[in-house]
Every structure is written in C-alpha cells, then in structure tokens.
GUKOLZA-6598 format. One record per residue: residue in three letters; x, y, z of N, C-alpha, C, O in turn. Coordinates in steps of 0.05 Angstrom, whole numbers, padded with zeros to 5 digits, always signed. Layout:
% GUKOLZA-6598
ALAXYZXYZXYZXYZ/...
This chain:
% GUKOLZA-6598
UNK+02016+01785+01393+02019+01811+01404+01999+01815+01427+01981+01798+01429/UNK+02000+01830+01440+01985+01845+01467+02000+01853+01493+01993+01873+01506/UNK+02015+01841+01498+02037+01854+01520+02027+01884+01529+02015+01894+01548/UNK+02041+01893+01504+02044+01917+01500+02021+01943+01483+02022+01968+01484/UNK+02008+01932+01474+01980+01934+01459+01962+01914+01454+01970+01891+01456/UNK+01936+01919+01448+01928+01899+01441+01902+01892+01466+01894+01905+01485/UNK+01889+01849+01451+01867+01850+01467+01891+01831+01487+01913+01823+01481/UNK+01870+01825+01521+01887+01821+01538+01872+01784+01539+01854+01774+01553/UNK+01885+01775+01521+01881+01744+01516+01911+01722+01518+01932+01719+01505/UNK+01900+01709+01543+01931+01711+01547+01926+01681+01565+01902+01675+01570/UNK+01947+01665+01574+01946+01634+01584+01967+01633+01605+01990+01630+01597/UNK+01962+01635+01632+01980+01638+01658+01997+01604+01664+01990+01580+01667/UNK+02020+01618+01664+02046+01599+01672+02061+01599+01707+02070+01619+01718/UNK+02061+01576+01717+02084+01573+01740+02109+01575+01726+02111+01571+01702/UNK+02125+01580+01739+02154+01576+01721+02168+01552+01755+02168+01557+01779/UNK+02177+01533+01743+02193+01515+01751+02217+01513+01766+02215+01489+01768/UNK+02238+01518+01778+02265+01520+01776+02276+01549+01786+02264+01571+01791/UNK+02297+01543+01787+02307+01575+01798+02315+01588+01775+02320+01578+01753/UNK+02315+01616+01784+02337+01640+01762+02363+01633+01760+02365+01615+01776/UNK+02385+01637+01749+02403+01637+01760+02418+01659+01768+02410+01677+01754/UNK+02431+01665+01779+02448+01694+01784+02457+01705+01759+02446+01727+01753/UNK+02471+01698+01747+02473+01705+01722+02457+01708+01702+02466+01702+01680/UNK+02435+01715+01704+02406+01706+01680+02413+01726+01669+02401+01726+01647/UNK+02428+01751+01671+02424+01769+01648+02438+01764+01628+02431+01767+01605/UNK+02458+01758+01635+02474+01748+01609+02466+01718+01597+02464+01716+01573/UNK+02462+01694+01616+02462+01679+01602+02438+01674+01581+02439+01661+01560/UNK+02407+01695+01596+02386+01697+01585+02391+01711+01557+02378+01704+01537/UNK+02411+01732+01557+02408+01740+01526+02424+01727+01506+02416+01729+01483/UNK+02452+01710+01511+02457+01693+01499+02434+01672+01489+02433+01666+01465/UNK+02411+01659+01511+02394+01635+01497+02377+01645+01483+02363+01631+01468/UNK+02375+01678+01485+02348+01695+01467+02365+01695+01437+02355+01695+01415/UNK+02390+01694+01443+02410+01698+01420+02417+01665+01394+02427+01662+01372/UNK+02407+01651+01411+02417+01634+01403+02391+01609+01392+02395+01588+01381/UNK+02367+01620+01400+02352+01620+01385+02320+01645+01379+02296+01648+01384/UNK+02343+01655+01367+02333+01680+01356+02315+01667+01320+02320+01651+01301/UNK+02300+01682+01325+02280+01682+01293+02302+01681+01272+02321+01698+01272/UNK+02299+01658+01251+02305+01668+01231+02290+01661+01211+02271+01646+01215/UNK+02299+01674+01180+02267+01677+01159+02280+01640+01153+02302+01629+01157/UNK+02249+01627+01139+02250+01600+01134+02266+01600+01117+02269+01618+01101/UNK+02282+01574+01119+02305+01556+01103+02292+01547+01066+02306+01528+01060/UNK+02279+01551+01050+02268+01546+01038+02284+01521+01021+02275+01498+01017/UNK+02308+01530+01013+02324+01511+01006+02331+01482+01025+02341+01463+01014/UNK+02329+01481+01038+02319+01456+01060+02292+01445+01054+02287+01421+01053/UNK+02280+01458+01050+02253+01440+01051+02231+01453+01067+02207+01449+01062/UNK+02241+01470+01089+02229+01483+01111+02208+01498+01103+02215+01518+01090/UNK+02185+01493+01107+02157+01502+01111+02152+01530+01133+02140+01551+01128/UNK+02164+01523+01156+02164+01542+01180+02185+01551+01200+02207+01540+01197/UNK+02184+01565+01216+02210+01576+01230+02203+01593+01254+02182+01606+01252/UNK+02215+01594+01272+02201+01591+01303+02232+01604+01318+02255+01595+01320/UNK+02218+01629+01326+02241+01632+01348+02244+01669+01365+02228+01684+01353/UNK+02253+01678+01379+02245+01694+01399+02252+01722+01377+02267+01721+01358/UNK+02239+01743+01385+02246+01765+01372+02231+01791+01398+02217+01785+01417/UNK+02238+01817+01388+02240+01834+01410+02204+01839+01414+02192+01836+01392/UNK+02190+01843+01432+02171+01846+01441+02150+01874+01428+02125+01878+01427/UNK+02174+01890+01421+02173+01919+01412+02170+01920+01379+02153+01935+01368/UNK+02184+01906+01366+02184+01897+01343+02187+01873+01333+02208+01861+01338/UNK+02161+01856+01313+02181+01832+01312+02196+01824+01290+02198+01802+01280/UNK+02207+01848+01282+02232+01837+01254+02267+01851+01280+02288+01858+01270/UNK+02263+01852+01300+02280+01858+01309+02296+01830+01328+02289+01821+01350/UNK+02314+01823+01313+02317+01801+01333+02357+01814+01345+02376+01798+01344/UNK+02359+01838+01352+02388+01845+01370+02376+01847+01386+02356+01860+01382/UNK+02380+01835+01415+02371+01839+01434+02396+01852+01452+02420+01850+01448/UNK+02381+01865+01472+02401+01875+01500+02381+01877+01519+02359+01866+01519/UNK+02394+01893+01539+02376+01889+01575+02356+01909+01563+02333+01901+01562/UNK+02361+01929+01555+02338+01955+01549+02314+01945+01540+02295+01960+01537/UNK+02314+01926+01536+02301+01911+01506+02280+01887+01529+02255+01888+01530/UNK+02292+01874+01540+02284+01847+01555+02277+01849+01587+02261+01836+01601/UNK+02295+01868+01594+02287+01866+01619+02267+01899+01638+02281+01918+01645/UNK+02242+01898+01641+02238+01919+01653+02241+01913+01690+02223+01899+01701/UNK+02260+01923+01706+02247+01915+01735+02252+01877+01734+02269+01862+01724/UNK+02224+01874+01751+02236+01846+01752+02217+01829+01726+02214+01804+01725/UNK+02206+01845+01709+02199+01831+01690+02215+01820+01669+02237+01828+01672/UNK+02214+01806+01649+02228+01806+01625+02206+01789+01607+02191+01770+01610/UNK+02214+01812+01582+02194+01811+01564+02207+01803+01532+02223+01816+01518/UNK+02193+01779+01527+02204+01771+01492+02178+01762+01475+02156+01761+01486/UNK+02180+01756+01453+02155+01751+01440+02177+01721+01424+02201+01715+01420/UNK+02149+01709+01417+02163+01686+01399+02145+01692+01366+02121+01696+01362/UNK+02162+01691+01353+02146+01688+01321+02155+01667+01306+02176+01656+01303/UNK+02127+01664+01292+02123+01640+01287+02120+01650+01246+02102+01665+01239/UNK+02137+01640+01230+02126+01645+01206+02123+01613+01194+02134+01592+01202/UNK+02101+01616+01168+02096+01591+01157+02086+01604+01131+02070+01623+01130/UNK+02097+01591+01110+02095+01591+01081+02075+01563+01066+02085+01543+01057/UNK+02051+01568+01068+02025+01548+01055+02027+01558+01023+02022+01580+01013/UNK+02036+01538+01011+02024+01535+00977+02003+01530+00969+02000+01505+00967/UNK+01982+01547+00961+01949+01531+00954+01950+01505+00939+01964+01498+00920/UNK+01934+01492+00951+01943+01466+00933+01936+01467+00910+01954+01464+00892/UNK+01906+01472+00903+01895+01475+00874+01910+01499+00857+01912+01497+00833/UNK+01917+01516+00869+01944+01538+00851+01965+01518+00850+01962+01505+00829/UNK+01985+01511+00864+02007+01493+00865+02003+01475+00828+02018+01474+00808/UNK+01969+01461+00838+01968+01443+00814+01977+01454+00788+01995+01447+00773/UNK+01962+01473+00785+01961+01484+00763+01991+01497+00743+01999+01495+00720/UNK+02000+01511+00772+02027+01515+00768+02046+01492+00753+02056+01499+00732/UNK+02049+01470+00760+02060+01444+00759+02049+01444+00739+02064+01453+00722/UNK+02021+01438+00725+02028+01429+00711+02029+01447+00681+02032+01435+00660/UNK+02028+01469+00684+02040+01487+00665+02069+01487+00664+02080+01484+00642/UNK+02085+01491+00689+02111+01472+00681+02130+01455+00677+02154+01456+00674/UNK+02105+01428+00679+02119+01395+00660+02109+01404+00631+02119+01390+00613/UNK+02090+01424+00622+02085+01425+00599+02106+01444+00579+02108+01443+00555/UNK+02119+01458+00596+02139+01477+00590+02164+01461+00583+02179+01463+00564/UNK+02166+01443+00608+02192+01432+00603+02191+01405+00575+02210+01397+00562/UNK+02163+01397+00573+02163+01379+00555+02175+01396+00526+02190+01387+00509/UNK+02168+01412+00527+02170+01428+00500+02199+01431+00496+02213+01423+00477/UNK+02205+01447+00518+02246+01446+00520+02254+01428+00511+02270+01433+00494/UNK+02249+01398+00516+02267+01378+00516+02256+01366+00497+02275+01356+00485/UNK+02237+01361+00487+02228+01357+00458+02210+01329+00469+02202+01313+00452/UNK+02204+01325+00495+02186+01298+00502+02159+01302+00503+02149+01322+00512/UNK+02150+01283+00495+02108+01282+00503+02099+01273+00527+02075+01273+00534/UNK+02128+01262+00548+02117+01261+00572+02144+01254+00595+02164+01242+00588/UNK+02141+01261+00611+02156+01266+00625+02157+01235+00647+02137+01222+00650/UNK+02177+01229+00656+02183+01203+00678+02180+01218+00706+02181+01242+00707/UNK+02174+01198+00732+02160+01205+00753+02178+01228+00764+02174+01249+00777/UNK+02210+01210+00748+02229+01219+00775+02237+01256+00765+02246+01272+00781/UNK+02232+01262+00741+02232+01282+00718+02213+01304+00740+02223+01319+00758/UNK+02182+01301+00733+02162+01309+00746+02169+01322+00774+02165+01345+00781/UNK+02182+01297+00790+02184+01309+00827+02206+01328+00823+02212+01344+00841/UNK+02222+01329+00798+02249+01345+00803+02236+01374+00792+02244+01394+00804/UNK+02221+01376+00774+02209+01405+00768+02191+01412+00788+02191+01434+00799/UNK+02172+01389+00795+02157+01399+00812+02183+01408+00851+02176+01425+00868/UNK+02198+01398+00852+02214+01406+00873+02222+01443+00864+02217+01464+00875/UNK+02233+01438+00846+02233+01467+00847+02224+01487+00830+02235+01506+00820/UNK+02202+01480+00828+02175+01502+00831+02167+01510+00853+02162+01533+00860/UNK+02167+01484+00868+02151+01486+00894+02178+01514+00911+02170+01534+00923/UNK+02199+01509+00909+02217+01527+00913+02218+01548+00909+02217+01562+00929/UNK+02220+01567+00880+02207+01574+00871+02192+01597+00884+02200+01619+00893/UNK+02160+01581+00883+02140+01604+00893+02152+01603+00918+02171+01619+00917/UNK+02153+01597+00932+02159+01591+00957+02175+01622+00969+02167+01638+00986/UNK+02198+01623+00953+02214+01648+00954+02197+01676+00948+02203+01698+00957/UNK+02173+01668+00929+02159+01694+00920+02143+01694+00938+02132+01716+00942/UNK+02138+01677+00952+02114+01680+00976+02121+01688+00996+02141+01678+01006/UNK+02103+01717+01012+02104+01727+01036+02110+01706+01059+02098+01685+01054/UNK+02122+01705+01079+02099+01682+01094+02077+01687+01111+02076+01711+01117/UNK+02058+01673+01120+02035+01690+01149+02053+01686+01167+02064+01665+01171/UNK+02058+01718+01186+02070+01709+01209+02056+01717+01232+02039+01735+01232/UNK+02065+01702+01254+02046+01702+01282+02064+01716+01302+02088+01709+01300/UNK+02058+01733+01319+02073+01740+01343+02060+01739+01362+02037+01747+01361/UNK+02074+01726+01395+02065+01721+01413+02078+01728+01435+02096+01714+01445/UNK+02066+01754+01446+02081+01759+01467+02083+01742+01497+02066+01727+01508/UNK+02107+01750+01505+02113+01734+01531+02128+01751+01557+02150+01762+01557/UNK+02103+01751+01584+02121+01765+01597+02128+01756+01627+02108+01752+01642/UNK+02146+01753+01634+02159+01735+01650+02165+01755+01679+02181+01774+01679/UNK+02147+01747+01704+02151+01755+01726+02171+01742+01745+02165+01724+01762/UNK+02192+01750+01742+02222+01733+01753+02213+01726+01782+02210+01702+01788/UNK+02208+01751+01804+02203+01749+01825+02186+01731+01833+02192+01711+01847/UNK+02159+01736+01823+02136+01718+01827+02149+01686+01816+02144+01666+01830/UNK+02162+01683+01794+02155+01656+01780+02134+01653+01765+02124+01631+01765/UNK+02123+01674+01748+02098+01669+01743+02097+01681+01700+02101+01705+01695/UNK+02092+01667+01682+02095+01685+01660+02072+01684+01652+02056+01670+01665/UNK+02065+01700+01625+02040+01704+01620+02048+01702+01580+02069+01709+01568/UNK+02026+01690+01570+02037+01677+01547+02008+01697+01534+01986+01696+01544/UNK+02014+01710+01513+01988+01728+01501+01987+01704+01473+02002+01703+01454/UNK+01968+01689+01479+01945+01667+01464+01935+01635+01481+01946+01619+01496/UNK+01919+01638+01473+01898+01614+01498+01890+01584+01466+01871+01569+01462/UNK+01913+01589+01451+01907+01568+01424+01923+01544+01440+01943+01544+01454/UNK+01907+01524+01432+01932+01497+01455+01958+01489+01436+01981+01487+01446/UNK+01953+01485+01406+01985+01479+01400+02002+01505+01400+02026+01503+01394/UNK+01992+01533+01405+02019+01547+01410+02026+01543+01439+02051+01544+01443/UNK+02011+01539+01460+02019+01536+01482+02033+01517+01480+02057+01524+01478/UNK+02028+01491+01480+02042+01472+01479+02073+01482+01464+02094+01478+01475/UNK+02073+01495+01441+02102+01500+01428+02108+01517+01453+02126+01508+01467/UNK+02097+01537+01459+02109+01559+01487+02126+01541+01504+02150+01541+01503/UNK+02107+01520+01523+02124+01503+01533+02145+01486+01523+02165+01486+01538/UNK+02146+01476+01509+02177+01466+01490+02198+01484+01489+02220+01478+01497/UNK+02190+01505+01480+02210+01522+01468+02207+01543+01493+02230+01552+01493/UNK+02198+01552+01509+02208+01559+01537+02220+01552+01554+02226+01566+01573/UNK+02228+01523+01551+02242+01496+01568+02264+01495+01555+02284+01498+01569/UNK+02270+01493+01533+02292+01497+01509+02308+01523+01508+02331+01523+01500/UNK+02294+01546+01519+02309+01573+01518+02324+01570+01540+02348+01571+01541/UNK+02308+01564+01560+02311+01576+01582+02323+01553+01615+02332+01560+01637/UNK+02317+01524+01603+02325+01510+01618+02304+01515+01646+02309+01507+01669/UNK+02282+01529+01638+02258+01520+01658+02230+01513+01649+02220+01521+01628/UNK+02219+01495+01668+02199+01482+01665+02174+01502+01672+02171+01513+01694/UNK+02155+01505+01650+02128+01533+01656+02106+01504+01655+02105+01485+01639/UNK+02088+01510+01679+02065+01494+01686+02047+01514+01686+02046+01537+01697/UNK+02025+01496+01666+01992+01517+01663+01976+01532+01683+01959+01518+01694/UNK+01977+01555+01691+01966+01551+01718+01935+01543+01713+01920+01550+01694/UNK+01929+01524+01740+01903+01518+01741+01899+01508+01771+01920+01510+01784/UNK+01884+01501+01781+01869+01497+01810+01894+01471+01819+01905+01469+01841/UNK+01898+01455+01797+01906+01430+01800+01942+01442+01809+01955+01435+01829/UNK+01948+01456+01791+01978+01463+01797+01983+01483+01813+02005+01493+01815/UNK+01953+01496+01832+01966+01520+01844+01964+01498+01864+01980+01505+01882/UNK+01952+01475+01871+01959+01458+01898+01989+01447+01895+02005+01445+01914/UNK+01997+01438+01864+02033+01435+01870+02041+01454+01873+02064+01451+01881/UNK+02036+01471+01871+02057+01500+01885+02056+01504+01911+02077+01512+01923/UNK+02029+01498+01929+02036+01499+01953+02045+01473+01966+02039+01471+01990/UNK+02059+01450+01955+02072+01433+01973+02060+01414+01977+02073+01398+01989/UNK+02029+01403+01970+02011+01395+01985+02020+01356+01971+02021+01349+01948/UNK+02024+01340+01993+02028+01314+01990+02016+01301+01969+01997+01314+01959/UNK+02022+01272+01958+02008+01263+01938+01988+01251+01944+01974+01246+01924/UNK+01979+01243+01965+01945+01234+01975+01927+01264+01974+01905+01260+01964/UNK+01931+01290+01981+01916+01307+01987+01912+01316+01941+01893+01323+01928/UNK+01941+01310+01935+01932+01324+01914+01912+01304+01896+01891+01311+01884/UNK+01923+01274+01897+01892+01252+01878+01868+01259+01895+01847+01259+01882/UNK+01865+01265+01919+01843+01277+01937+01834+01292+01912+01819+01277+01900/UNK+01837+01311+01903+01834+01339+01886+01823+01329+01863+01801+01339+01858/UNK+01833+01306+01842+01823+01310+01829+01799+01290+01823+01794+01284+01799/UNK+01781+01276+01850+01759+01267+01845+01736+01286+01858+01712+01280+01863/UNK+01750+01309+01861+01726+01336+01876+01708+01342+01849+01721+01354+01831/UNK+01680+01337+01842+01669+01344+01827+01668+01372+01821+01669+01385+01841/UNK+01667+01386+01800+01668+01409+01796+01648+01424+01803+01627+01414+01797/UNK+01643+01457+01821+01618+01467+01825+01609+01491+01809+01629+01500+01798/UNK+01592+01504+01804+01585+01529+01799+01591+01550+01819+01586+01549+01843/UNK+01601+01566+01807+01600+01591+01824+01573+01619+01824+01570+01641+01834/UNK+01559+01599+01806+01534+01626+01801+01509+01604+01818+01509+01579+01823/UNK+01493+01623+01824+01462+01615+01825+01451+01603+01808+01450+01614+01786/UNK+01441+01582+01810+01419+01562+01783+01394+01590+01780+01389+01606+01799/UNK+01383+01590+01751+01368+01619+01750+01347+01613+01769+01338+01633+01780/UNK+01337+01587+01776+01307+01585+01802+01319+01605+01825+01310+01628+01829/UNK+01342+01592+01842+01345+01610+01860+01352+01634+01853+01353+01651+01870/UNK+01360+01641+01825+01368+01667+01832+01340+01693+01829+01341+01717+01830/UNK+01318+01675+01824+01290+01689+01820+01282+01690+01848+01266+01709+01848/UNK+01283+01683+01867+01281+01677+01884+01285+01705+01901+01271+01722+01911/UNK+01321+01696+01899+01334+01721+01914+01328+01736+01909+01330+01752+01928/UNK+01315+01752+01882+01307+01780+01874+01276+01779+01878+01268+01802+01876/UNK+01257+01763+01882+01227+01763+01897+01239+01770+01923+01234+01794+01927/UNK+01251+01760+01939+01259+01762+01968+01262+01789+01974+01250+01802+01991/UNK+01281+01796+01959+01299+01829+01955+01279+01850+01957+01281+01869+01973/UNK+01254+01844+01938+01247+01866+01931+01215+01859+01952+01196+01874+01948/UNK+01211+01832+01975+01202+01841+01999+01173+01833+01988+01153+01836+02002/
C-alpha cells in the first residue's frame, strides 16, 4: 500500500515499448485475466500472486473508474502466502499418526501411511489458516513511460518485473543513472564509458565542510 495512503517508499520504473491504442480494453482484460485469486490449497499451493483494485485489495472487478485516473493508471498486486510453523506442524502430525494408529488398531504406521496423514493435515490447517497478505501498489504514468512500484524489497521487485511483463507485454527498467543514459539513446561505447566512472560524493568530506563554516563566519 501507499499510492494512495501511506509511507512514500517506493522503486522508479522506465516502461519499455509502446501503449497500444486500445490499452483500455485490452489493459482490463490482462488485469482480468490475472486477477488475485485466494491459494489453491488442494494443489499444493503455498502462495498466490495477482492484481487487485488499488482502493481495495479483496476487490478484484475491475473497470476504467477503478484503473485509470487521466493519464495515470493505477493497480496494486497482492501477494498472499500460508507458512505452517514447523515445530506446531510437528506436533500436530504427530498427534495424528497417533490417532490414526488407534483407529486402525496398528503400533506403527508405514512411511507411505505417515506422508498420506501427514498430506492432509498439512491441508487441513492450511484451510484454517489466515494467510499473511502483502499489497503493493502500482502507479503507471502512460504519458511519461514511467511507473512507480510502492516497495524498494528486491524479490518483490524482481516479481513486479515478471509479472508486469506478463500483464502487460511491457518491459519496466529500474530507473538508475545507468538506464536514464539508455533512455537517452546514447551509443554502446559512451554507455561501457559509464560504467567505469568511479562513483562521487555529493556532500563535503566533514574537513572541508569545517572549513566552509570557519570561512563563513569570517
């Protein structure tokens, strides 16, 4: 979250590629089409990843009211994930191979016995468990080419870019010194030029800056 509230912590994108003329529709079809949904538990699925409204994130109907302000457009991605404590998990388990020993009248149970209770237990809580969920807003300056991703964590960025390339059929580059020189055009000798420029300070080392304030004050 922060878009719209919130602290303003956030990781600047080029966007790649053109709009297309049609982006309003085809953009809410790909918002549509991978839209959030709650984890698969019966699969196996641990987590689940996918766009929801900016405004709310259990809202995944989207329309223009919703996505597009002006030449902005605005979506959030949420992220849910279901963790079983492991040392709870244990315990769980094995209170029920002890349960089931009793049912079936055995003193011990076979490997393949064990993974099948323990499969669905693990199922199970799984269903009783909340999940933690994450929301991350995203707001996309059409005109400029430019979006703004609210978290500076590198594997959500990294997922941002996947799954921003996957929605949307464009390529988002980090902005940084290095990529605002590919934005302006600049040949491939000027840009390896760039990146053996040692890095500088932009502040005063504290000597000179004692200096300038002895000086100052004459």
């Amino acid at each position: 979250m922060g878009a719209l509230a919130g602290p303003i912590t956030m990781t600047c994108y080029y966007v790649q590629g053109e709009v297309p003329s049609d982006f309003k529709d085809r953009y809410l079809e790909a918002l549509v089409k991978h839209a959030f949904t709650d984890i698969n538990v019966d699969q196996d699925h641990e987590e689940s990843i996918g766009w929801v409204s900016a405004e709310d994130p259990f809202d995944v109907e989207f329309d223009l009211n919703k996505v597009l302000w002006g030449s902005y457009f605005l979506a959030a991605i949420r992220q849910d994930t279901i963790r079983l404590p492991a040392t709870a998990f244990k315990l769980h388990l094995k209170r029920a191979v002890e349960a089931h020993c009793k049912e079936t009248g055995k003193e011990r149970l076979s490997k393949a016995e064990v993974e099948e209770v323990r499969d669905f237990l693990e199922k199970e809580l799984k269903r009783r468990a909340l999940p933690n969920i994450k929301v991350y807003d995203m707001v996309w300056n059409m005109d400029r080419g430019v979006v703004w991703l609210w978290s500076t964590n590198k594997k959500v960025n990294e997922l941002f870019v996947d799954f921003f390339q996957e929605t949307f059929e464009l390529v988002a580059h980090e902005k940084n010194p290095y990529s605002q020189l590919e934005m302006l055009d600049f040949d491939e000798a000027v840009l390896a030029h760039a990146l053996e420029i040692e890095p500088a300070s932009m502040a005063a080392p504290p000597g000179d800056l004692k200096a300038l304030r002895k000086a100052a004050r004459g």
